[in-house]
KEKOLGU-766783 format. One record per atom (N, C-alpha, C, CB): residue number from 1; residue in one letter; atom name; x, y, z. Coordinates in steps of 0.02 Angstrom, whole numbers, padded with zeros to 5 digits. Glycine has a CB too. Example, Ala and Ser with C-alpha at 12.3 -4.5 7.8 and 13.67 -1.06 7.14 Angstrom:
REM KEKOLGU-766783
  seq  type  atom      px      py      pz
    1     A     N   00660  -00284   00390
    1     A    CA   00615  -00225   00390
    1     A     C   00660  -00165   00390
    1     A    CB   00565  -00224   00452
    2     S     N   00642  -00112   00354
    2     S    CA   00684  -00053   00357
    2     S     C   00645   00002   00394
    2     S    CB   00704  -00030   00286
REM end
This chain:
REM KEKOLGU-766783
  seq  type  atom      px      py      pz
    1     X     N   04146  -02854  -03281
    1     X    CA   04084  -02890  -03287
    1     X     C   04084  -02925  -03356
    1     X    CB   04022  -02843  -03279
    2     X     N   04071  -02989  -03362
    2     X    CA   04058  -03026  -03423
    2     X     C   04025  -02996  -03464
    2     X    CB   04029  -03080  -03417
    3     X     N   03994  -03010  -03523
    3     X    CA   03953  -03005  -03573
    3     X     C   03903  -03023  -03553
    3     X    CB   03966  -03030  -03623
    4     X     N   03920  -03097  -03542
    4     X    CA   03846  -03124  -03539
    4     X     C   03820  -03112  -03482
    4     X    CB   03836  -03195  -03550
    5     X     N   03854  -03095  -03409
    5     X    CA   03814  -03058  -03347
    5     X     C   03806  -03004  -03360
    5     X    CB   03840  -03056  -03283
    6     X     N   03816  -02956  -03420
    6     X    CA   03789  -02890  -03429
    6     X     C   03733  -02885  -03478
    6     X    CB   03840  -02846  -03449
    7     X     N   03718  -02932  -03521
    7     X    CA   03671  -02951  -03549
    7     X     C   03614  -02959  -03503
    7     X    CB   03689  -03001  -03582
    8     X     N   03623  -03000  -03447
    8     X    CA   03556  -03037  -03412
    8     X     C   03553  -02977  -03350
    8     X    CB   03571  -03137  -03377
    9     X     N   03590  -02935  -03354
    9     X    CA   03562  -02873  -03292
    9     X     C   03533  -02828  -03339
    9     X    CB   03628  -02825  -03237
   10     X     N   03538  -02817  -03410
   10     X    CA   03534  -02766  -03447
   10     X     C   03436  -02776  -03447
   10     X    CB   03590  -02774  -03526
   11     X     N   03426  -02882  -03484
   11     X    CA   03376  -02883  -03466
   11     X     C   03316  -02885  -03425
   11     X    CB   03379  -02895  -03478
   12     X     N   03351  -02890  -03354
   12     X    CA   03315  -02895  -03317
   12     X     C   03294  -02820  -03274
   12     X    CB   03342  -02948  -03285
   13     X     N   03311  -02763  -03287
   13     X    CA   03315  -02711  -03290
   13     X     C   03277  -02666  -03347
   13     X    CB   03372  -02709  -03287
   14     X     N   03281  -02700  -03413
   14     X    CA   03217  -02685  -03475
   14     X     C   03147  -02742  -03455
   14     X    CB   03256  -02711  -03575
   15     X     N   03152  -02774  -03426
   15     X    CA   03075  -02811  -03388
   15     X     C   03058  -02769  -03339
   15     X    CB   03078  -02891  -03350
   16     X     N   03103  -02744  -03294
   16     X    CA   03073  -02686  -03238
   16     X     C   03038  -02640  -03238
   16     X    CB   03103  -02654  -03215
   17     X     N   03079  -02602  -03296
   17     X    CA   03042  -02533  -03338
   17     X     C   02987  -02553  -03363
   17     X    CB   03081  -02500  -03401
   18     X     N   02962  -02605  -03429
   18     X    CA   02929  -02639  -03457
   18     X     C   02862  -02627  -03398
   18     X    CB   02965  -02710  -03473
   19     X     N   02862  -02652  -03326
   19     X    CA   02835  -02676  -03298
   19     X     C   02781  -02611  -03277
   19     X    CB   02875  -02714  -03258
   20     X     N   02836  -02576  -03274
   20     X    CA   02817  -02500  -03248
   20     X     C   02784  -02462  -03285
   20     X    CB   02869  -02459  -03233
   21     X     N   02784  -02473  -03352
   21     X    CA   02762  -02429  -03385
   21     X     C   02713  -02465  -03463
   21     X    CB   02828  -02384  -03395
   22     X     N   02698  -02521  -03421
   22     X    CA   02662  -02569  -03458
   22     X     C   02589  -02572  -03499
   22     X    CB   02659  -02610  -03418
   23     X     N   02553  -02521  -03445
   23     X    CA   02492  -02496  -03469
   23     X     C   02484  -02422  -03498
   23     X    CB   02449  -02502  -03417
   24     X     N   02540  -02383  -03544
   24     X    CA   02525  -02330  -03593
   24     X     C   02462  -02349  -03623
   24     X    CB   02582  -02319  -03647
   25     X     N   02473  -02319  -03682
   25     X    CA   02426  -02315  -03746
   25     X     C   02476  -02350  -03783
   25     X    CB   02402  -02236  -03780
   26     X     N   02424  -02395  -03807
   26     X    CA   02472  -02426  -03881
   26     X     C   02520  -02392  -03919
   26     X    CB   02431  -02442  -03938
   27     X     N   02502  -02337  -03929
   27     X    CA   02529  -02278  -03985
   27     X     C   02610  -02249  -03968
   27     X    CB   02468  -02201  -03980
   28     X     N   02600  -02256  -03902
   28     X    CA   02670  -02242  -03862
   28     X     C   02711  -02298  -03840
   28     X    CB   02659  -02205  -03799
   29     X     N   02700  -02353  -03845
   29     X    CA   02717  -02400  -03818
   29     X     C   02796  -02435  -03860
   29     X    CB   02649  -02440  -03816
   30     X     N   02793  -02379  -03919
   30     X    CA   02831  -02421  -03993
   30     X     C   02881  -02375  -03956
   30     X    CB   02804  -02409  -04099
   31     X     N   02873  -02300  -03942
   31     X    CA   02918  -02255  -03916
   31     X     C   02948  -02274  -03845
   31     X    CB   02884  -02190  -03913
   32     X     N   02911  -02305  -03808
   32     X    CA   02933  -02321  -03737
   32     X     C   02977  -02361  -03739
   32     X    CB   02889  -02344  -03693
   33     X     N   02957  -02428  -03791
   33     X    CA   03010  -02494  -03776
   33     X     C   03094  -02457  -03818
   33     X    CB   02970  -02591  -03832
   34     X     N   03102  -02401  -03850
   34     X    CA   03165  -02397  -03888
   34     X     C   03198  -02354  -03814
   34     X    CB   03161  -02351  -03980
   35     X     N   03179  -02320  -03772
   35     X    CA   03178  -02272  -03730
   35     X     C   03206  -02336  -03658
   35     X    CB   03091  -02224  -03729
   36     X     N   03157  -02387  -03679
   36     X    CA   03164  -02406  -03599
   36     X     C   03244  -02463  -03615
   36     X    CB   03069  -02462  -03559
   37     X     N   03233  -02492  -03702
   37     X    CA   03310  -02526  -03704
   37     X     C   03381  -02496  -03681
   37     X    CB   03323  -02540  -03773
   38     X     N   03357  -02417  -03700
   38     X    CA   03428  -02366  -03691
   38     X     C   03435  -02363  -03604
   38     X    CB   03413  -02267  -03731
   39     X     N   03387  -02349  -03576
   39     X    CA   03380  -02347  -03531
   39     X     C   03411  -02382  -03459
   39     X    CB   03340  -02349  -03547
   40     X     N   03377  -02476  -03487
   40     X    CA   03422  -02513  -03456
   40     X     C   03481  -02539  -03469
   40     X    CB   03400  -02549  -03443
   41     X     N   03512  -02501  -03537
   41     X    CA   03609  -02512  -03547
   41     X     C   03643  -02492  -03515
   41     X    CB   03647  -02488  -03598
   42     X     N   03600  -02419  -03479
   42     X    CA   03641  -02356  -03438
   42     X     C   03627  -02350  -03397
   42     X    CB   03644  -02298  -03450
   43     X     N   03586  -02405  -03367
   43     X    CA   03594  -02403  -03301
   43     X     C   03648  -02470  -03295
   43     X    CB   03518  -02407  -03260
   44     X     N   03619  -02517  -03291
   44     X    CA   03677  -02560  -03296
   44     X     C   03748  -02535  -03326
   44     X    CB   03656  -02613  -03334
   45     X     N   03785  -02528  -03369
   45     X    CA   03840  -02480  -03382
   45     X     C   03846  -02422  -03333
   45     X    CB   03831  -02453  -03449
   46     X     N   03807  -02386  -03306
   46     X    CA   03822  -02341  -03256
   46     X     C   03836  -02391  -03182
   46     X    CB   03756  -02283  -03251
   47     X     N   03800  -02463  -03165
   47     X    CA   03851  -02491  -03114
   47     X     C   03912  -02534  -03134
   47     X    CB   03815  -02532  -03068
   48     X     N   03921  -02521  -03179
   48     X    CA   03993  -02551  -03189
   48     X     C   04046  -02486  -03185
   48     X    CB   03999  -02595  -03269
   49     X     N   04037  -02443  -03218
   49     X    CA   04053  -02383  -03204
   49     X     C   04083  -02363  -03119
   49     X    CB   03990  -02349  -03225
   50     X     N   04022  -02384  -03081
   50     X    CA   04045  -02364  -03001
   50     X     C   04088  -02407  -02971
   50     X    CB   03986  -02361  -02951
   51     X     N   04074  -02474  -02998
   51     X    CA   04112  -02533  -02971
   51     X     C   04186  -02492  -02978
   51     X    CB   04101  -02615  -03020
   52     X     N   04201  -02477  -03045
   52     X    CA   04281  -02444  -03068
   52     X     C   04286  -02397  -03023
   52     X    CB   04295  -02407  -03148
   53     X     N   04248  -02325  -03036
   53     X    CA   04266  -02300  -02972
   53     X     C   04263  -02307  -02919
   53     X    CB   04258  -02268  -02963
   54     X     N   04233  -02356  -02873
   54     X    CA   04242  -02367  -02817
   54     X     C   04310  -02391  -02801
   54     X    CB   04197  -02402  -02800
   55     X     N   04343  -02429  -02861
   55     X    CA   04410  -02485  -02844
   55     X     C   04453  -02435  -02865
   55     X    CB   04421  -02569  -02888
   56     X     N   04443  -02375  -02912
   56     X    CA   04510  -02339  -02944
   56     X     C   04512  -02280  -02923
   56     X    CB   04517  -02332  -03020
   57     X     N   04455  -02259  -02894
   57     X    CA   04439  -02172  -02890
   57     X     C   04403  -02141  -02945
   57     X    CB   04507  -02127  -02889
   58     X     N   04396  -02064  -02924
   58     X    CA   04353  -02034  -02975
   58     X     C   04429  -01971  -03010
   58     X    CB   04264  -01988  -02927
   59     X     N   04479  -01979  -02974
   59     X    CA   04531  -01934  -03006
   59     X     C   04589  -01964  -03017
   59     X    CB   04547  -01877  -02970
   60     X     N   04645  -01954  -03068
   60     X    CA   04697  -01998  -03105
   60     X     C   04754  -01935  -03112
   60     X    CB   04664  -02037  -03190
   61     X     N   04800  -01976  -03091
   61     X    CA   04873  -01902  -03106
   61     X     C   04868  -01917  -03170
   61     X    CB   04975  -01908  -03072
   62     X     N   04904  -01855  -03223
   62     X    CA   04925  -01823  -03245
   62     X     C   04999  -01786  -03273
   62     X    CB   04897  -01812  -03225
   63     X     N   05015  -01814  -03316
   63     X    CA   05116  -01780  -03324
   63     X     C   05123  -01776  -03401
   63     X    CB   05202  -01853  -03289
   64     X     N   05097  -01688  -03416
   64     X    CA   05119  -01697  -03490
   64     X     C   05182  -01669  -03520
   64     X    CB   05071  -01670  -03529
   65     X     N   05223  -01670  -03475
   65     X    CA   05272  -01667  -03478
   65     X     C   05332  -01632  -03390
   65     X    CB   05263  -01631  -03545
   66     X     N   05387  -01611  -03429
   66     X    CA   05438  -01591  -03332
   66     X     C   05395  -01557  -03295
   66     X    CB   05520  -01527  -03329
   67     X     N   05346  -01492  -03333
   67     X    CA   05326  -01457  -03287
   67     X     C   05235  -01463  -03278
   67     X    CB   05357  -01386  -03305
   68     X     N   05226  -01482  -03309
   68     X    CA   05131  -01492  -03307
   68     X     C   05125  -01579  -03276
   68     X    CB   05082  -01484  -03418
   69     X     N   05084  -01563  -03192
   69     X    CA   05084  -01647  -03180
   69     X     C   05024  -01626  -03122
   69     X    CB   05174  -01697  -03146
   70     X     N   04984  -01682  -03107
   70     X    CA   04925  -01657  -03078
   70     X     C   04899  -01687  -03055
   70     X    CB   04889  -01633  -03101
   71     X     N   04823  -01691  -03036
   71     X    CA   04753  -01738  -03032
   71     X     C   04706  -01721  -03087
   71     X    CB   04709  -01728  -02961
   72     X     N   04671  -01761  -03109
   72     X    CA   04608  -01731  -03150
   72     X     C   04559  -01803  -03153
   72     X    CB   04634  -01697  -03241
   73     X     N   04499  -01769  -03167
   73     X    CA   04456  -01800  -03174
   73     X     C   04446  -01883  -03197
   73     X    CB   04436  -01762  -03205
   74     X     N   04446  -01942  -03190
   74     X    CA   04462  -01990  -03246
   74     X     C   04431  -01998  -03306
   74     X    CB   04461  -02044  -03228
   75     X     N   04460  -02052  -03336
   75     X    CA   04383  -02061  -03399
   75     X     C   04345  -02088  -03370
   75     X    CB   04384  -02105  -03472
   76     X     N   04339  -02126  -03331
   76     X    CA   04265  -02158  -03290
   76     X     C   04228  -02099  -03262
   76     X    CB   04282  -02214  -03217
   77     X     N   04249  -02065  -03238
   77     X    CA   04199  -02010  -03208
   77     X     C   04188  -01967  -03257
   77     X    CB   04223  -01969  -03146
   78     X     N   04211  -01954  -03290
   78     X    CA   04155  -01923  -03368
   78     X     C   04119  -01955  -03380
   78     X    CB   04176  -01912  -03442
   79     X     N   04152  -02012  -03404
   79     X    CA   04098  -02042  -03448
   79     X     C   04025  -02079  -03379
   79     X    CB   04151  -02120  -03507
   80     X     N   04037  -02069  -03343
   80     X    CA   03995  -02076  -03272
   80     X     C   03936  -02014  -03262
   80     X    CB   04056  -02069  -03202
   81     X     N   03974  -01951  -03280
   81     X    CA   03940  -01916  -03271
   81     X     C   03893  -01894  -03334
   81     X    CB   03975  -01878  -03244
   82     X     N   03923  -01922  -03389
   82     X    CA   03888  -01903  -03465
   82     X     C   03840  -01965  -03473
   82     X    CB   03951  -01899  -03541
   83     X     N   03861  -02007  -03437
   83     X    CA   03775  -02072  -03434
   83     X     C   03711  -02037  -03385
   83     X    CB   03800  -02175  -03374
   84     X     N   03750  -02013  -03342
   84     X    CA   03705  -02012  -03291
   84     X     C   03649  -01962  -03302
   84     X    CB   03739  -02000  -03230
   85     X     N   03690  -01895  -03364
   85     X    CA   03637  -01843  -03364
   85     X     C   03591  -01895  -03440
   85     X    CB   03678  -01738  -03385
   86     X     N   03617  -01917  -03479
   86     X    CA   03594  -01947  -03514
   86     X     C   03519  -02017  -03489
   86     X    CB   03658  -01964  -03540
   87     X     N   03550  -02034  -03438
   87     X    CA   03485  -02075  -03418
   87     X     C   03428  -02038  -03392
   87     X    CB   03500  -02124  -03365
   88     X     N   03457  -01983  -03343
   88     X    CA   03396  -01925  -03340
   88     X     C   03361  -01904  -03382
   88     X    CB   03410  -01871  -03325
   89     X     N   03372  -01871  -03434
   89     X    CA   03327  -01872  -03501
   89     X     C   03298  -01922  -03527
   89     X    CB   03355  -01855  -03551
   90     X     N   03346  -01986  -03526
   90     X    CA   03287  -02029  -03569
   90     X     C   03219  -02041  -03494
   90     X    CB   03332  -02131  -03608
   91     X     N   03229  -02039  -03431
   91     X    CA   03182  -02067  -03399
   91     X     C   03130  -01991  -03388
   91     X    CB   03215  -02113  -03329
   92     X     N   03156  -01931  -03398
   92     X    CA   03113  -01893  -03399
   92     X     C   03041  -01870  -03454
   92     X    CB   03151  -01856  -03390
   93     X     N   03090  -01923  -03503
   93     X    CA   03049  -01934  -03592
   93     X     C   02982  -01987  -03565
   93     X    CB   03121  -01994  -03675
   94     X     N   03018  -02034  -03528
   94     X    CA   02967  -02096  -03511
   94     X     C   02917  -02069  -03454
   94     X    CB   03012  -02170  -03480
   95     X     N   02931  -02026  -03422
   95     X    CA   02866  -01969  -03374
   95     X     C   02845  -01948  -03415
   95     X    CB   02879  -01904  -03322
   96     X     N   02862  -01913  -03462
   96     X    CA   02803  -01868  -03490
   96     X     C   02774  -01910  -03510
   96     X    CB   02809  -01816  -03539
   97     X     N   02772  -01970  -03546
   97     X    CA   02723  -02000  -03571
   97     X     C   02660  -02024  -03527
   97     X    CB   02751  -02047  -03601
   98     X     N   02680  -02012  -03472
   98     X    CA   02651  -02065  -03423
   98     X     C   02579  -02020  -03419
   98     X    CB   02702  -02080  -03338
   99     X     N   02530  -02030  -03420
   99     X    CA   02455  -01950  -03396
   99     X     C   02498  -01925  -03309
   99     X    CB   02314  -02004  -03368
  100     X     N   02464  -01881  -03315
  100     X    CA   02495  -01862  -03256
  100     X     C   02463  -01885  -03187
  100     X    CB   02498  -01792  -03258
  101     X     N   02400  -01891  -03196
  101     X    CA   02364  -01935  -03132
  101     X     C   02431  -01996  -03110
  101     X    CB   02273  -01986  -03167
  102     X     N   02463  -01998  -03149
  102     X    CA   02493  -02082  -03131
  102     X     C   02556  -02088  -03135
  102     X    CB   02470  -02141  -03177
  103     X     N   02569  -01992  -03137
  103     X    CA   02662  -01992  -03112
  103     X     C   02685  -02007  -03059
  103     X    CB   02698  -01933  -03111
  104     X     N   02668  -01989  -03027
  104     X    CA   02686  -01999  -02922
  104     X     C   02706  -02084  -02938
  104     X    CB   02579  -01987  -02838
  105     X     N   02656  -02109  -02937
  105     X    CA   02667  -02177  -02919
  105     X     C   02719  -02203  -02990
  105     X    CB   02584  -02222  -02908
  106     X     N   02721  -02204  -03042
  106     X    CA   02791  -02195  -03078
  106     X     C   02849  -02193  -03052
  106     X    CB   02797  -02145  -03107
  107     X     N   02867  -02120  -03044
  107     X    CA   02911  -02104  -03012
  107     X     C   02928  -02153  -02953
  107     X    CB   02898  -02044  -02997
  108     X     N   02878  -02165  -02894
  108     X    CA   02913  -02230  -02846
  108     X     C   02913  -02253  -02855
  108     X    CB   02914  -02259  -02804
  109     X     N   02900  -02310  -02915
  109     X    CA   02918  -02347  -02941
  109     X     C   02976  -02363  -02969
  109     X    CB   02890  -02347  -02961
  110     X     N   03011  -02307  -02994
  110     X    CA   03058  -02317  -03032
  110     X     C   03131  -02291  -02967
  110     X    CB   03042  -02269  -03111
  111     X     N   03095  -02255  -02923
  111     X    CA   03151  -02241  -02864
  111     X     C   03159  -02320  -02824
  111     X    CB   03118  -02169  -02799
  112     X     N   03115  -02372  -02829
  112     X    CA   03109  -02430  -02779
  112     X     C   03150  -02476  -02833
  112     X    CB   03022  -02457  -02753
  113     X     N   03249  -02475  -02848
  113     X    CA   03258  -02501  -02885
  113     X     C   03305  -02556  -02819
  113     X    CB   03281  -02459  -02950
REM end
């Protein structure tokens, strides 16, 4: 993926969130937008991520020498799996903020991607 097409999914993905979570409290709002930038890097970076594994796999041989040779994990699927718990936290940071009367609908919101 380009730069500049990862730039314009990155933003259009921080307008989504933005959108969603538009009416906080002022006071939180300074905390939301640093939360929601991280947010939409890793998601976007997490589909570029799948694109790779979809075309390479999620496992890569292995030969560190005559007798050790294998499958293991790749670096895409770490680092796949270390975004993914990572975006969970930051979007579980952006619920709590939310009052709770107005999680439900949050939450589908943010599942209707």
């Amino acid at each position: 993926m380009a730069n500049y097409e990862k730039e314009k999914l990155i933003k259009k993905e921080t307008n989504r969130l933005k959108k969603i979570f538009a009416d906080l409290e002022p006071n939180k709002l300074k905390t939301v937008d640093a939360l929601i930038a991280r947010a939409a890097f890793i998601t976007v970076s997490l589909q570029e991520l799948e694109e790779q594994l979809n075309r390479d796999g999620w496992v890569e041989e292995y030969n560190n020498g005559r007798l050790q040779s294998g499958l293991k994990k790749s670096a895409a699927a770490e680092v796949h799996i270390s975004l993914t718990k990572n975006l969970n936290a930051i979007m579980k940071q952006l619920l709590d903020l939310v009052p709770p009367a107005q999680k439900e609908s949050r939450l589908t919101e943010l599942m209707n991607t």
